[in-house]
Phi, psi and omega in degrees: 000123163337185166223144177241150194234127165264102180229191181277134176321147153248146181301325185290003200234017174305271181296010162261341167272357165266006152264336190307308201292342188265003155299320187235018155278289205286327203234351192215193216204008171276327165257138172287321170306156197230019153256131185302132166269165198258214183262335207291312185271344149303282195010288164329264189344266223293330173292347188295304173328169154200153164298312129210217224134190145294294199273108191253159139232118158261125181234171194236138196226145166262156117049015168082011176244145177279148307135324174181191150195193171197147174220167161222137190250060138102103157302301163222162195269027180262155198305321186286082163226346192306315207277356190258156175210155187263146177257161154248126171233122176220176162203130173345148173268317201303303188299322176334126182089341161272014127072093177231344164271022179235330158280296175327310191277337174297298200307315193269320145344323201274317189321332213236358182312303183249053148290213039017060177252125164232355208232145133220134193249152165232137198207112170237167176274151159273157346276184196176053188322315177330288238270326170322309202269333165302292203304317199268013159266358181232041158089334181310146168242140201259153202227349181176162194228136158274094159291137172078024181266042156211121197253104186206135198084345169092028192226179164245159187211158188252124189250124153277158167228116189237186184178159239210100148320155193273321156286066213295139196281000000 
């Protein structure tokens, strides 16, 4: 049996973290974007990271292939907003059951514990049992529902939101 190794993303892991993510730009409705991206135009996103920070990327790799990742981003750009930050999580379907979203979200939890953090907010589509049960297994608490905001698919869909102290009590 592999080892699955969890570290901070690389600029070389550009393009596999852009096919995971254009997997569900293509096939699902948990990202609202509805164009596929190329690597040249990830770029921006993936420049967003650092080693450190706030703003993080962690990936999970088998056998040198990434497998997923997480992150956390800018919630909003106004300053007092600075302590808060959004995660991002997406993973290969080939991976589903090795529970890489709960080891993604422990390394970036351990990565970012002594930032300037008070907040981490998540936001998923409905419905969407995975990503619920990742989240309240890793301390989110759900905090509110946006209905009909997002139109994809010829449907409109509903997002919960939840969200963590970066230190849980």
């Amino acid at each position: 049996m592999s080892e699955i190794l969890i570290r901070p993303a690389a600029r070389g892991d550009l393009p596999r973290l852009t096919e995971i993510y254009n997997h569900y730009v293509l096939h699902t409705p948990v990202t609202f974007d509805v164009e596929p991206y190329t690597v040249e135009k990830r770029a921006a996103w993936f420049e967003q990271f650092g080693p450190t920070g706030r703003y993080r990327l962690m990936v999970a790799e088998e056998n040198g292939v990434v497998l997923g990742y997480a992150g956390t981003m800018r919630f909003r750009p106004k300053a007092a907003y600075e302590t808060t930050v959004e995660t991002t999580i997406y993973g290969d379907q080939q991976a589903v059951g090795k529970r890489l979203g709960s080891r993604l979200y422990a390394a970036l939890l351990d990565a970012i514990r002594d930032e300037d953090i008070h907040r981490i907010v998540a936001g998923y589509t409905l419905p969407n049992d995975a990503s619920a049960a990742l989240h309240a297994r890793c301390g989110f608490k759900p905090v509110g529902i946006y209905t009909e905001v997002g139109r994809k698919f010829g449907r409109y869909w509903d997002v919960q939101w939840t969200e963590r102290p970066l230190k849980l009590s």
